[in-house]
N, C-alpha and C positions, 0 to 999 in steps of 0.2 A: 925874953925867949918864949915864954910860953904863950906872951899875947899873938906872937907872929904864927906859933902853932898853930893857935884857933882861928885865926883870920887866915891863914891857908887853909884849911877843913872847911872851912866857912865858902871860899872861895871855888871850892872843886865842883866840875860837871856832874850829868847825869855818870849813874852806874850804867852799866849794859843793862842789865836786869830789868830796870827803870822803861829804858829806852823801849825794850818788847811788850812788857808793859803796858805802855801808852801807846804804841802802834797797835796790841791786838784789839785794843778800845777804839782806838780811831778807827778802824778795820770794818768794827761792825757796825757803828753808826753812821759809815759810806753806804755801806753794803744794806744795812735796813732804810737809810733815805732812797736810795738809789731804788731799791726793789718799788716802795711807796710810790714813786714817778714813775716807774713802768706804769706798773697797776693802774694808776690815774685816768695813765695816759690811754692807755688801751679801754678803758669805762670808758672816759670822756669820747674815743673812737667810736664804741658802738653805738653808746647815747646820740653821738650825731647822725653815726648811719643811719638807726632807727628813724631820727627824726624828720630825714632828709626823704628816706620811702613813703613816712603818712606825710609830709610832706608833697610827697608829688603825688603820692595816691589822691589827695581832698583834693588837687586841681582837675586829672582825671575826671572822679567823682561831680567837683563842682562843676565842670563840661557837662558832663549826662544831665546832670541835672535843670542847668538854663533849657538844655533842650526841650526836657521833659514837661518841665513848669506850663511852657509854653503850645505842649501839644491837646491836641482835643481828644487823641486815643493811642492804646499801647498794645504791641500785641509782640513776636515771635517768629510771625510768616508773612514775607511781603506778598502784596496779590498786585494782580494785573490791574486792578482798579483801584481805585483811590480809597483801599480798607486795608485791613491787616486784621489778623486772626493769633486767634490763642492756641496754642499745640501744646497739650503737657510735656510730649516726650521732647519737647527741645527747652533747655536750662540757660546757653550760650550764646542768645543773639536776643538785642530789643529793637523794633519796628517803631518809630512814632511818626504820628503823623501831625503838622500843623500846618494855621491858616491864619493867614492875614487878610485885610482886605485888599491887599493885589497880589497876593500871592500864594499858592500852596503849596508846598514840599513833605516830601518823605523824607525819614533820615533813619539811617540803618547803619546799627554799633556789634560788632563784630572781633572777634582776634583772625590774625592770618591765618597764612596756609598753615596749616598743622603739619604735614608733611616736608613743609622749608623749616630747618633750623634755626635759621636764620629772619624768618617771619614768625614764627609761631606763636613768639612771647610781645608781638606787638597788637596794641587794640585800635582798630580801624574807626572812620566815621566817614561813610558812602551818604551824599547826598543829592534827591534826585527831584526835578520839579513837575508840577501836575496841572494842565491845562482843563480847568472844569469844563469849557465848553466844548471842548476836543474830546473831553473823556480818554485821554491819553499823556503819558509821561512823556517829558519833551527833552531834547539833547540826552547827553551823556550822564552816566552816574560820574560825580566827581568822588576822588578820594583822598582822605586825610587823616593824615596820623595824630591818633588822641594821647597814646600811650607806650612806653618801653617795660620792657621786665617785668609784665604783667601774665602769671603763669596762668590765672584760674579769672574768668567773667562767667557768674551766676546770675543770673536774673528770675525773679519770682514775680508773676502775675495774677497769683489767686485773689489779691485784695484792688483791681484793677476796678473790678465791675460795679461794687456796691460801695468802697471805698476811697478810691481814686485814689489809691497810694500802691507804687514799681517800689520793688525792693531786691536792691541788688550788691554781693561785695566782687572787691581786686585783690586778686590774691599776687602780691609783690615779691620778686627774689632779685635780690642784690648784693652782690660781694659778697655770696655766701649768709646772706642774711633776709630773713622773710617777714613777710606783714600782711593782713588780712585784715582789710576795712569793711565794715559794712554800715549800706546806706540806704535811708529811704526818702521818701520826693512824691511828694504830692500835684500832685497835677491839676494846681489852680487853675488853669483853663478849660479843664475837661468837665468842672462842674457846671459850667454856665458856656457849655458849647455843644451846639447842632451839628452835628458831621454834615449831616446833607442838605444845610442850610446855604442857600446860594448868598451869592454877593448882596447884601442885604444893604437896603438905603438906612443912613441912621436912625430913622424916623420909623421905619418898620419893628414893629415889635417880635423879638427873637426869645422862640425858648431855650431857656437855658440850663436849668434842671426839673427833674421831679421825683417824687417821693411818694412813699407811700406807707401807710399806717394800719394798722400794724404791721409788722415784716413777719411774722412768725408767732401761728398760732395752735395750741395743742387743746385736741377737746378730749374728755373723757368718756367712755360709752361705759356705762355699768348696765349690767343687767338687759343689754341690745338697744338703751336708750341712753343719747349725749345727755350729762346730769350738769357739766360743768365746764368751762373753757378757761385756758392761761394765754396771758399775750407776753410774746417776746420770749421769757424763760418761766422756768417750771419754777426757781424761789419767790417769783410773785403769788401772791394772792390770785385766788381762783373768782373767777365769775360764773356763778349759777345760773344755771339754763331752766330757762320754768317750764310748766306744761300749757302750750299754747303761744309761746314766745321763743322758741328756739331758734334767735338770731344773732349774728355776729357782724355790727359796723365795718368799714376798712374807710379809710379817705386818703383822697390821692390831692397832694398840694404844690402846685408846679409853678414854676419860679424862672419869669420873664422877662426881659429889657424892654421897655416903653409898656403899652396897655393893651391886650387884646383884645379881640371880640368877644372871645368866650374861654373861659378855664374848665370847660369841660373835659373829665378822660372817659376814654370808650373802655367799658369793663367785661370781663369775658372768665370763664372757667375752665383749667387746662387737665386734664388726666381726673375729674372727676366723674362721679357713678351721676348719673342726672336722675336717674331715678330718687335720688336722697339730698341730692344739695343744687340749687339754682341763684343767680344774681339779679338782683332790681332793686334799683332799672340799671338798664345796659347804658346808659348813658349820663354824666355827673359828675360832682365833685366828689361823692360819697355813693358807696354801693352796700347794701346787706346780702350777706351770705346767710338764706333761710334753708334751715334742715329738716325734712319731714321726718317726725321721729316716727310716722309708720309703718316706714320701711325694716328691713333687715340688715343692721351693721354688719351681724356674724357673714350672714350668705352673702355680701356685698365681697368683691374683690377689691374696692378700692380704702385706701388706710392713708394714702397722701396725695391732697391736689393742691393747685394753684389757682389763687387770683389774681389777674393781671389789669391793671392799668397803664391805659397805652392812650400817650398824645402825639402828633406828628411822628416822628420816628423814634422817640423813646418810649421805653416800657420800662414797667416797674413790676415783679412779683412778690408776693404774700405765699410764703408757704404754711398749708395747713396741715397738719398731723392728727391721725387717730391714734388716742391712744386706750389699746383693746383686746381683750383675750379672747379670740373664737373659741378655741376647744383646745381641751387637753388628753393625752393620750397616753394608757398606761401600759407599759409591758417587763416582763423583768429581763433583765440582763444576766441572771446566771441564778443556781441552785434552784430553777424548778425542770422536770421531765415529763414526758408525753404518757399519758397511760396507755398498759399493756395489757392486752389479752390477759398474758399469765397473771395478772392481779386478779381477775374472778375465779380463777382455780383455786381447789380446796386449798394448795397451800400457802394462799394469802387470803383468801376469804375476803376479798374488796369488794366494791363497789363504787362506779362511778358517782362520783358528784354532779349535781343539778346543772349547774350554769360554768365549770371548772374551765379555765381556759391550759390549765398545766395543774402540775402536782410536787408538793415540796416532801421532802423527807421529814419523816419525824424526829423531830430535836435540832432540825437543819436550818439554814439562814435562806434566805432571797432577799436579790438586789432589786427592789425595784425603778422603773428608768422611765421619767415623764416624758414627751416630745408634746411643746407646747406651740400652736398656733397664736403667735401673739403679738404685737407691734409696740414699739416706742415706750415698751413699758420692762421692768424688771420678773426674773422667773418666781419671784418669791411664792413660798406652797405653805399649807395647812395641810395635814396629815393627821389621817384617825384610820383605825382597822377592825372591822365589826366580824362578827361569825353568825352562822348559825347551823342546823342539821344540813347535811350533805343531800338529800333527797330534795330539798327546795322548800320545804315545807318552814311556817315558823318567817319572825322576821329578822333582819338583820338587826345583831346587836353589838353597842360599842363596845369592842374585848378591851377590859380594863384587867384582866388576869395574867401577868405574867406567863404562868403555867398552862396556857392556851395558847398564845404567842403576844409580842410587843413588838411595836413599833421605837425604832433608832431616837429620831429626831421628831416630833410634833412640831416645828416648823423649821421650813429652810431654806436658803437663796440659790442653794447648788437643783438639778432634779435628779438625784438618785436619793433612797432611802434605805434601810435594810431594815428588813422581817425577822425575827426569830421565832421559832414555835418552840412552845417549851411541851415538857415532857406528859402533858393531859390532852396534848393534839391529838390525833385520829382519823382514819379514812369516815369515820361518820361524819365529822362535819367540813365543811367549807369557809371559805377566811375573802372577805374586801377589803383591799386595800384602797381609800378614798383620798387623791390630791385635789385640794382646791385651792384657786388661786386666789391669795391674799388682795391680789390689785381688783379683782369682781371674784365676790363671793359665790357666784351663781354659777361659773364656769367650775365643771366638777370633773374628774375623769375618775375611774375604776378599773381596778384587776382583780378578777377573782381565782383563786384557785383552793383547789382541793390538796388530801395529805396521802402519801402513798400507804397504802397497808403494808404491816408488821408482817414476815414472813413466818409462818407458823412452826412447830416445831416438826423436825425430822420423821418422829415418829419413833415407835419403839424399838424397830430393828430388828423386827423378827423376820428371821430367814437369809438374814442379810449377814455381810462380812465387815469386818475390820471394827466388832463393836462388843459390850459387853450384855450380853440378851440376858434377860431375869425371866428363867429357865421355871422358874416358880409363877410368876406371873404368865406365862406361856401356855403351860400346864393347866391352871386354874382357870385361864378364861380363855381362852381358844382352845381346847383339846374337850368336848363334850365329856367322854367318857373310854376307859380303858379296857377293853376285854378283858377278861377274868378267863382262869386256867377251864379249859375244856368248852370254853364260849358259855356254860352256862348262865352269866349275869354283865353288867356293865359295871367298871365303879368311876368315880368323876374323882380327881384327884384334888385334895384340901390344902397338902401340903407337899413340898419334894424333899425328902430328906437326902437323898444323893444318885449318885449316877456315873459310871460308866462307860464308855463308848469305844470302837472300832469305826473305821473307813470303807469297809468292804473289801473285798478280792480284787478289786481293779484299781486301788490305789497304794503305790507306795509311799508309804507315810506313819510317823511315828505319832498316834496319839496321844504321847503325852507331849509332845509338843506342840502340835497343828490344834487339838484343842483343848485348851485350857479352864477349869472346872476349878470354881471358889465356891467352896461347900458355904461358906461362911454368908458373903452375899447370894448366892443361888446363880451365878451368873456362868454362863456359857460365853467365852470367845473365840472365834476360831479366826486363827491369826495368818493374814497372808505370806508371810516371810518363812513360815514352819511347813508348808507342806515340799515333800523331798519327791515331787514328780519328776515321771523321766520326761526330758526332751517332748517325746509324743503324748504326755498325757497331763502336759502343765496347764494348757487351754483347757484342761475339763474342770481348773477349779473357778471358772467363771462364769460355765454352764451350771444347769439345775444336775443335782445330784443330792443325797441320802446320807446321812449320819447314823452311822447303830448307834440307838441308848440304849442303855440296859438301867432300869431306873427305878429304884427302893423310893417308898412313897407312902401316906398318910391317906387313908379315902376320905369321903363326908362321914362315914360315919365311923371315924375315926380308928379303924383298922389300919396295922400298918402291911403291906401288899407291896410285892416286887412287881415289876413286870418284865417278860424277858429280853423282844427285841422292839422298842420303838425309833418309826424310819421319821427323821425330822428331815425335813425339806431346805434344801436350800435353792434359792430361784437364781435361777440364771441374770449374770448383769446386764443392762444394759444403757444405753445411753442416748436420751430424747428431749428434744427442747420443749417449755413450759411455755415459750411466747414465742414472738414471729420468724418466724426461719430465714426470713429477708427483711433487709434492713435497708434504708438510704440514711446517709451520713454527709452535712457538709463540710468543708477544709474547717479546721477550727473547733467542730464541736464534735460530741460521743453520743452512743448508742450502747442501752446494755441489750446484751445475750443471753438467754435465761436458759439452763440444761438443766435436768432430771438424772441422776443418775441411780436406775434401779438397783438393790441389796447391798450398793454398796456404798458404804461411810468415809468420806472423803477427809479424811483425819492431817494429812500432810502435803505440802504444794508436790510434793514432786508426784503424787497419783494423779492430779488432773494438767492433761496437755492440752497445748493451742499451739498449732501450725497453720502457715497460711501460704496461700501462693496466690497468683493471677488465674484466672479461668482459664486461658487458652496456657498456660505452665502443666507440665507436666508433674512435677517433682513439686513437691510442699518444702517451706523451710524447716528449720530445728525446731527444736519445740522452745516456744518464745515464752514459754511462764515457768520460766530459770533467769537466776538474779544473772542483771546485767544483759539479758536475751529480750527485755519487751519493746525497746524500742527501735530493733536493728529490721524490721521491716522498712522497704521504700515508704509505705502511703497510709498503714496503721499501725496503732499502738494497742495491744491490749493487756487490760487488767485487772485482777482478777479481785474484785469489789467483797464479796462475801467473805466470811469466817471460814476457817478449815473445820472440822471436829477434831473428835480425839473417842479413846476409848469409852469414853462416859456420854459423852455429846452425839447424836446422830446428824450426819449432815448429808444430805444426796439430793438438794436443790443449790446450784452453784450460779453467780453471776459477773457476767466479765464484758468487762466494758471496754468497749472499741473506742479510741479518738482516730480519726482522721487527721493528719498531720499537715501542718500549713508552710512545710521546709522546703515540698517540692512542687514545681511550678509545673508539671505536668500532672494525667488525671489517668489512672487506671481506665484502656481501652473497654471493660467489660467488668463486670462484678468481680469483686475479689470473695476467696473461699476460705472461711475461718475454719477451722477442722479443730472438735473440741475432744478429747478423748478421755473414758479411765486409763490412762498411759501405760500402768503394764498389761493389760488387758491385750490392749492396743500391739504393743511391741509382742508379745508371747505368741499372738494369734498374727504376726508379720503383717500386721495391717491389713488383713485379709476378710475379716470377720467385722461385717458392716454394723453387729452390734456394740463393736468398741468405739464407735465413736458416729458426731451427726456434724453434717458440713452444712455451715449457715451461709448465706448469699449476701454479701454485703457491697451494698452501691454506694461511689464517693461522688454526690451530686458536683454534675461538671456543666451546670446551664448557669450564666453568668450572674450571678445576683438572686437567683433561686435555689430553695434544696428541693430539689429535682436532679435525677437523673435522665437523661433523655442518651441511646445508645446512637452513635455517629456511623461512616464511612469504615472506621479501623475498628470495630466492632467485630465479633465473630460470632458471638451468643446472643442471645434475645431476639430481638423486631425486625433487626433491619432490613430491610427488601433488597432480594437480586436487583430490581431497577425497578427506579423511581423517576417523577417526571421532570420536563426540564421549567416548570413554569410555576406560578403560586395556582394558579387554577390546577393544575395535574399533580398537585402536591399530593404523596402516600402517608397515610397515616401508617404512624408505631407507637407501640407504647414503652412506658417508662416508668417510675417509681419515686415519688417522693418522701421526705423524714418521716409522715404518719405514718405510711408502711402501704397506704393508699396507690392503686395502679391510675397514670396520668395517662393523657394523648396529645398526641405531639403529631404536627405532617412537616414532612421533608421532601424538598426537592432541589434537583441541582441546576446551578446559574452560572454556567460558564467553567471554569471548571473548579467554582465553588461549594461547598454542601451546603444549604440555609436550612433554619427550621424556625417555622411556626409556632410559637407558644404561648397561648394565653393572649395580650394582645402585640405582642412583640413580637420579633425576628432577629435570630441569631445567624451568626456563620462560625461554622467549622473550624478550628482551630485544627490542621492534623498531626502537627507537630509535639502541641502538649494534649490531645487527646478532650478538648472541652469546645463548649457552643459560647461562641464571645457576641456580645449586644455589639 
């Protein structure tokens, strides 16, 4: 019984369980073989498309190429004669031309119409035959299809001439898949072929190429004399040029079928100065290039020529290169200024510099900017900076002191440098900056400038507002002597021990506020914001007017003495420029403005205004030296460069610098008018009172590539003539203004109905629309 149990157990099927089991297994071992065979399949796919496009591309390919092997010349443009030429701007078409001895053909590779869809991606071969003795193509161009699915034919001909190698790819699209072959082909025939060689009997000897040696040669000129020459490339070794032998071999060796009479080449020189270089002899296997070294390299315009040797109709050139620094040129690119006038006024105490070409600020930088005449050679510079007294006197010495100024970089491949002066510079003396070029030590260039003088100090303040006067000091050295009761004696006052004061009957005002008296420092302020004038008498406190003191006091001989009423002065303000009251300014750069403002201590921005308008404007704008107000002018920006004072500080030389803005493409028709004012001054007196303020003339040079201004047609101020002539002989002179501050001359006349002007040795025309003279 129990054996039959276990031989039934033994006997029974899968479970279910089993069953799902083993199918979810078999499931995915379908399902991952099966994916494996796509995948394969689809590689194996593409790997054959690939192979089957450079497959048909290299037959393509090897097509051009039989052609090519076989031509004697390759070019881009078919011609009516039996040539073809090279054109850069065409990449998509090759011309060759071959010859047999009974036959000569062109053959011209091309893609279709470009405009047929249906054509475009196919690449043609047109071939057409050439009757030497006719000088004429004979029958029809035939046509034959080279190529399908061919989106892109490049052809490249720069290595044609000296190489004999066409370099061209086929750019292939098929079934969504692309290829891009590229090929080159040597044009074994074109080295031992005569284009214009006729039918030649076997026996006649044909040239077939030639050559020439060296291909490319560079000489050195140091110091206006060749020292040294390189063949081929500059990592060769140099050959030294002696004195009394400055020659350079070339040989030309030309390569013939059978034997000829003569292997002579006729030799010649192309774009050379004949005054410095000739060939001999003109006829030979080998020619010398002799260079007379006593001539002038520098003043010679010429830096590259050619030697050519030329047999029947081929030529061979030699290019030669100087390599040579004429001259170098210094000038800075920013942080140096023009000197002004107001520098010799007492309160900057300058003086020009000897030889200055500009002037840097003290403790300030300059960029200096080489412009170097030089050829086939690198800008590499040596840099050194010498000083000496600003009068000229003394020799130039090399400044090795920091604290006089330093130079950036002592050598460099870029040409700009930068300058600093440090804080021991000075309008006394002057600074050279010396570049020389590293490739010829002998080529030197130079910039000199001077330092602007230190603006002196304000001064003591007497009589003036908005400052704290030392009423002691005042007393003691400006006030000789004080009457004494009944006039009988003078006393001179030693010491102030206090004082006093009233405004008079004609002012409403509280003295103990308007002015202010520190027994302690001795000091007098009289402050603008405390006088309580009516409406009609607030303008009188910027006229001249009287202070009562009443003033307890120490004499010399050391009595102490009152006095009862002393009348201190105050002067009238007003307001005057220290330097030129007209300016020329071009797009891009600045100009400063230099005022004077007399008695009064410019302690905070909002006392000094600037408005500006156009000349022919009526109305001024706001006042532009308020934050976020300086640069809402059209065509300037100014600002306002100098320190304010303060109560302790006197300041009444103010400087504000004008830029010219390069935003807009039009040119103020006439000078614009900067109007600088003491502002409440200004605004109290309703702008009426010509002492509150001085309106400077500022021109935005609008002559093209000059700072110059020269006034036009739409002008309304300055030169311009009711009529002028119609011709350059009847041209009217005007004048104008350039950045020195210098008056220029300019003639104008009109050509139809355009304005020209004469300048210098140019001729401009009128622009009327942006208001400038365009070259």
């Amino acid at each position: 019984m129990d054996l039959r149990k276990r031989k039934t157990e033994k006997n029974r099927g899968f479970s279910i369980v089993e069953f799902l089991v083993a199918f979810g297994i078999l499931s995915v071992i379908v399902t991952t073989v099966g994916y494996m065979m796509t995948t394969s399949s689809k590689t194996y796919s593409g790997l054959s498309t690939e192979a089957q496009l450079q497959s048909e591309a290299q037959l393509v390919a090897n097509g051009i190429s039989e052609l090519a092997i076989d031509s004697f010349d390759a070019g881009n443009t078919a011609e009516s004669d039996y040539t073809c030429q090279i054109d850069d701007s065409v990449s998509d078409k090759l011309v060759l031309l071959s010859r047999t001895r009974t036959e000569s053909t062109r053959y011209r590779i091309e893609r279709g119409d470009q405009a047929d869809p249906s054509d475009k991606n196919k690449l043609y071969l047109y071939t057409q035959s050439y009757d030497s003795d006719a000088n004429a193509y004979t029958g029809t161009e035939s046509k034959a299809l080279l190529g399908q699915y061919i989106e892109g034919f490049d052809v490249k001909l720069d290595r044609v001439k000296d190489e004999n190698i066409i370099s061209f790819s086929l750019t292939y699209n098929k079934n969504g898949r692309s290829y891009v072959g590229d090929y080159q082909v040597l044009m074994r025939n074109r080295a031992y072929a005569d284009p214009d060689a006729k039918e030649a009997k076997p026996e006649d000897p044909q040239l077939r190429a030639l050559t020439l040696t060296p291909k490319l040669v560079f000489i050195d000129v140091i110091n206006n004399k060749p020292v040294q020459y390189y063949k081929d490339t500059l990592s060769a070794s140099p050959y030294t040029i002696t004195s009394g032998n400055e020659k350079i071999d070339f040989v030309a060796t030309p390569i013939y079928s059978g034997t000829p009479e003569s292997t002579d080449s006729t030799w010649s020189l192309s774009k050379a100065d004949a005054n410095i270089f000739s060939l001999s002899p003109e006829t030979g296997s080998t020619s010398t290039l002799v260079i007379d070294p006593s001539q002038s390299f520098i003043d010679s315009s010429c830096t590259e020529l050619d030697v050519v040797a030329a047999q029947q109709s081929l030529k061979k050139t030699a290019r030669v290169k100087l390599r040579i620094v004429k001259k170098i040129g210094l000038n800075s690119s920013s942080g140096i200024t023009s000197w002004k006038s107001s520098y010799e006024s007492a309160i900057y105490g300058g003086s020009k510099a000897a030889e200055a070409e500009g002037y840097a600020q003290p403790n300030g930088t300059v960029i200096v900017m080489a412009s170097i005449d030089q050829y086939n050679v690198n800008s590499a510079l040596d840099w050194k900076i010498y000083y000496r007294a600003s009068d000229g006197t003394g020799e130039w010495t090399e400044c090795k002191d920091a604290s006089y100024a330093s130079i950036a970089a002592a050598s460099t491949t870029r040409t700009t440098n930068t300058i600093t002066l440090g804080s021991s510079a000075t309008n006394s003396m002057e600074f050279k900056v010396e570049a020389t070029s590293h490739f010829d030590p002998s080529v030197k260039g130079s910039y000199i400038f001077g330092v602007v003088p230190t603006k002196g100090s304000g001064g003591d303040g007497f009589h003036s507002r908005g400052f704290y006067v030392n009423m002691n000091d005042y007393f003691t050295k400006n006030v000789p002597a004080l009457q004494g009761n009944g006039n009988e004696r003078q006393y001179r006052v030693a010491k102030v021990l206090d004082m006093w004061f009233d405004a008079g009957s004609n002012y409403d005002v509280d003295p103990g506020k308007a002015f202010k008296w520190d027994k302690n420092s001795q000091c007098l302020y009289i402050d603008y914001d405390s006088f309580q004038y009516s409406s009609e008498q607030r303008a009188t406190f910027y006229g001249s007017f009287e202070i009562n003191i009443h003033l307890r006091y120490i004499d010399v001989d050391g009595v102490e003495r009152e006095y009862g009423v002393y009348h201190y002065p105050v002067h009238g303000v007003e307001i005057t420029p220290t330097g030129a009251g007209s300016v020329c300014i071009q797009k891009g750069k600045s100009s400063d403005l230099d005022v004077h403002t007399s008695y009064y201590n410019i302690s905070k921005r909002e006392q000094l205004g600037i408005y500006v308008k156009e000349a022919s404007d009526t109305d001024f704008s706001g006042n532009l030296n308020r934050e976020g107000q300086e640069a809402t002018n059209k065509y300037l920006t100014p600002t306002v460069t100098s320190s304010y004072g303060d109560v302790n500080t006197y300041v009444d030389d103010m400087t504000i610098n004008v830029a010219a803005k390069t935003s807009t493409k039009d040119y103020p028709a006439d000078y614009m008018v900067v109007r600088t004012t003491v502002d409440d001054f200004y605004n109290v007196s309703k702008h009426g009172n010509s002492k509150a303020y001085y309106d400077f003339k500022v021109y935005v040079a609008n002559v093209e590539g000059q700072g110059t201004y020269i006034p036009g047609p739409n002008s309304k101020f300055g030169s311009w003539p009711s009529s002028i002539g119609t011709a350059v002989g009847s041209a009217t002179e005007v004048s104008g203004i350039d950045t020195t501050g210098k008056t220029v001359k300019a003639k104008v006349y009109k050509d139809g109905n355009k304005y020209k002007c004469i300048y210098g040795s140019s001729t401009y025309t009128y622009n009327k629309t942006y208001n400038y003279w365009k070259k």
